[in-house]
C-alpha positions in Angstrom: -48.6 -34.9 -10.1 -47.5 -38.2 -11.5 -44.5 -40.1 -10.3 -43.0 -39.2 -13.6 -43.5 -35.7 -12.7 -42.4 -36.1 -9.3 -39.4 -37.8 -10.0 -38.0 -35.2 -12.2 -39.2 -32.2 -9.9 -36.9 -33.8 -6.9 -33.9 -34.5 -9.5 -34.3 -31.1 -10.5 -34.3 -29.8 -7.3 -31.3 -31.8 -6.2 -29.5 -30.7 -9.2 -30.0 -27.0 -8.3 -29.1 -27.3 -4.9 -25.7 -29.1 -5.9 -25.2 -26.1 -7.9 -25.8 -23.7 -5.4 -23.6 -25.5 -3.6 -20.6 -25.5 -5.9 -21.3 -22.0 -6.6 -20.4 -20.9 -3.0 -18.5 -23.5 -1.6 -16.4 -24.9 -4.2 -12.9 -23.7 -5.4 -13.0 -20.5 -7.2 -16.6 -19.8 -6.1 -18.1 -16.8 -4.3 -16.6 -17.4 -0.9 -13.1 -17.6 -2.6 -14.0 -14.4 -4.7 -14.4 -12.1 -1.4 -11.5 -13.4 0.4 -9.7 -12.8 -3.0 -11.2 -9.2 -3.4 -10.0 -8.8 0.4 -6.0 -8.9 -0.4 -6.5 -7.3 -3.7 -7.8 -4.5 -1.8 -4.7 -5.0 0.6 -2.3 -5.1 -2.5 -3.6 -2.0 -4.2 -3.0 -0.2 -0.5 0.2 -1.3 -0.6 1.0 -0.3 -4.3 -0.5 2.9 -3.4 1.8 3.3 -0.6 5.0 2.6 -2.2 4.0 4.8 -5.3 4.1 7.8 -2.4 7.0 6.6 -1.8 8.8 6.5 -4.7 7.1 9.9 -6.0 9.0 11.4 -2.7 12.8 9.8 -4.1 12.3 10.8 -7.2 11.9 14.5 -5.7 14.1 14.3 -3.4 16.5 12.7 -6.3 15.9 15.6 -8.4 16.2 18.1 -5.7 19.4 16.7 -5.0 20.4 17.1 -8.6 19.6 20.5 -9.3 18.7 22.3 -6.4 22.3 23.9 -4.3 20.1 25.5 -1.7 18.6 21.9 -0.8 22.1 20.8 -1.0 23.3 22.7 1.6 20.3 22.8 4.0 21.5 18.5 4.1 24.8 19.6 4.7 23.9 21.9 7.9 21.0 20.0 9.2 21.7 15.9 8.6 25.7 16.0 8.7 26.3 19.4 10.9 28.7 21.1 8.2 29.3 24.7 8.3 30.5 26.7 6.0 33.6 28.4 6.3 32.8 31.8 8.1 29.7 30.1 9.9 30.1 28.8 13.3 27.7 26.2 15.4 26.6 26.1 18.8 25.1 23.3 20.7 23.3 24.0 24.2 23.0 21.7 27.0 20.3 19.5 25.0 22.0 19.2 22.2 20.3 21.6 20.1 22.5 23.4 17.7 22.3 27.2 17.6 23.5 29.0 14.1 25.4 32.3 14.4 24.2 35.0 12.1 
């Protein structure tokens, strides 16, 4: 090889190395992309999870709307509401007990 030859071989090769180097280490290069793909991965998770979420509200929203049975099973099981010929019993524990 000639020193011509040389000489551009090693600039060459110092030019692809600095690539290389800007290609994984610099801002927005690989190393970035996976820690970025990381959270996205995190954020979907979480979009996923309040999608559930608001899929269960919006039943719940509509069963509260339209449905008198679901009405009154809240009534007698989260506020302890009877109706007016039904009477409730609590044991010892706590625990109601419904008359028939």
């Amino acid at each position: 090889m000639t020193m011509v030859e040389k000489t551009g071989f090693y600039i060459s090769l110092i030019f692809i190395v600095a690539l290389l180097f800007l290609i994984f280490f610099s801002k927005n290069g690989i190393l970035d992309y996976k820690v970025l793909k990381g959270k996205e991965k995190t954020v979907l998770h979480q979009v996923w999870t309040i999608d559930q979420k608001n899929q269960k509200f919006e039943d719940e929203i509509k069963s509260l709307k339209t449905d008198m049975n679901y009405i009154k099973h809240l009534a007698k099981h989260e506020y302890d509401m009877a109706e007016p010929d039904e009477l409730i019993f609590k044991d010892k524990s706590g625990k109601k007990k419904e008359t028939p």
